[in-house]
C-alpha positions, 0 to 999 in steps of 0.5 A: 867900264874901269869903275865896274871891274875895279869894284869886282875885284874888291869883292873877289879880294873880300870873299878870298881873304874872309875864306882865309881867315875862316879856314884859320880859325877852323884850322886853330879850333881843331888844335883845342881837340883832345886825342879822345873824348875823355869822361866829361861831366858838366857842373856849376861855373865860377865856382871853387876848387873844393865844390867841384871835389865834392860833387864828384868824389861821392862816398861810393865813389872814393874819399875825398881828401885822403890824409897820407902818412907824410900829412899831404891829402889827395883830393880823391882817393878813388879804388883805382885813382890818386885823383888831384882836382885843378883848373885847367891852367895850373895842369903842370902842378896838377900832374905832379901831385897826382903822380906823386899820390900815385907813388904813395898810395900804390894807385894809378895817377889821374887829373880833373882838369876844370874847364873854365873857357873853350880855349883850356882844352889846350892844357888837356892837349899838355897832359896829353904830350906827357903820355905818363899814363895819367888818366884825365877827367874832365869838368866843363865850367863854362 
C-alpha cells in the first residue's frame, strides 16, 4: 500500500511542476508582444540589409538612399517618414539615425526593425518604452 501511494505522489509532483513551468514560458511568451500590431510584411530570410530596403522603398513609395546635405543617406525617404532599416538588435542605433534624418529633413522619425527569430520582438518592446513618436514598421525574416 506504501509503494502505490508513493508513486502518486511522483505524478501529482510531476504534473504540478510541468503546470509551472508551461505557465512560465507562457507568461515569458506574452512579454515579446508589442503594444499594438504594427504593419508587418513578411519577406526572404538571411538576407542583407540593403535587399530588404529595396523591397520596401518602391519608387511609388519613397526614395531610397536619400543623400542629405551633410552627405549622410537615409535609407527611405518617404512623403512622411525618415525610414532607417536595421535588425532588430542594433534598435538603439536605429532609433538615433531615424530621429536625427527626421530633424534634417523636417519628416517624421520611423524604424524597420528586421525581424530574424521570435524572440527580436524584445527589441520592439525597446522602441516602444522611448515612446519619442517614432513610427515602427515591422519585417518578419524568420
Amino acid at each position: 500500500m506504501a509503494r502505490k501511494k508513493k508513486s502518486n505522489n511522483t505524478i501529482i509532483r510531476f504534473l504540478v511542476i510541468f503546470l509551472l513551468m508551461a505557465s512560465g514560458i507562457y507568461y515569458l511568451g506574452l512579454n515579446y508582444v508589442p503594444q499594438k500590431w504594427y504593419e508587418t510584411q513578411t519577406m526572404m530570410p538571411d538576407q542583407i540589409e540593403s535587399y530588404y530596403v529595396n523591397q520596401w522603398c518602391t519608387s511609388d513609395f519613397g526614395r531610397k538612399e536619400a543623400v542629405l546635405w551633410d552627405l549622410t543617406r537615409v535609407d527611405c525617404l518617404a512623403k512622411d517618414y525618415a525610414i532607417e532599416f536595421d535588425f532588430a538588435k542594433k534598435w538603439a542605433e536605429a532609433i538615433g539615425q531615424s530621429l536625427y534624418y527626421s530633424k534634417m529633413t523636417g519628416k517624421k522619425p520611423a524604424v524597420a526593425l528586421i525581424l530574424t527569430s521570435i524572440t527580436d520582438y524584445r527589441y520592439v518592446k525597446r522602441v516602444e518604452r522611448l515612446d519619442k513618436g517614432i513610427k515602427i514598421f515591422l519585417i518578419r525574416a524568420y
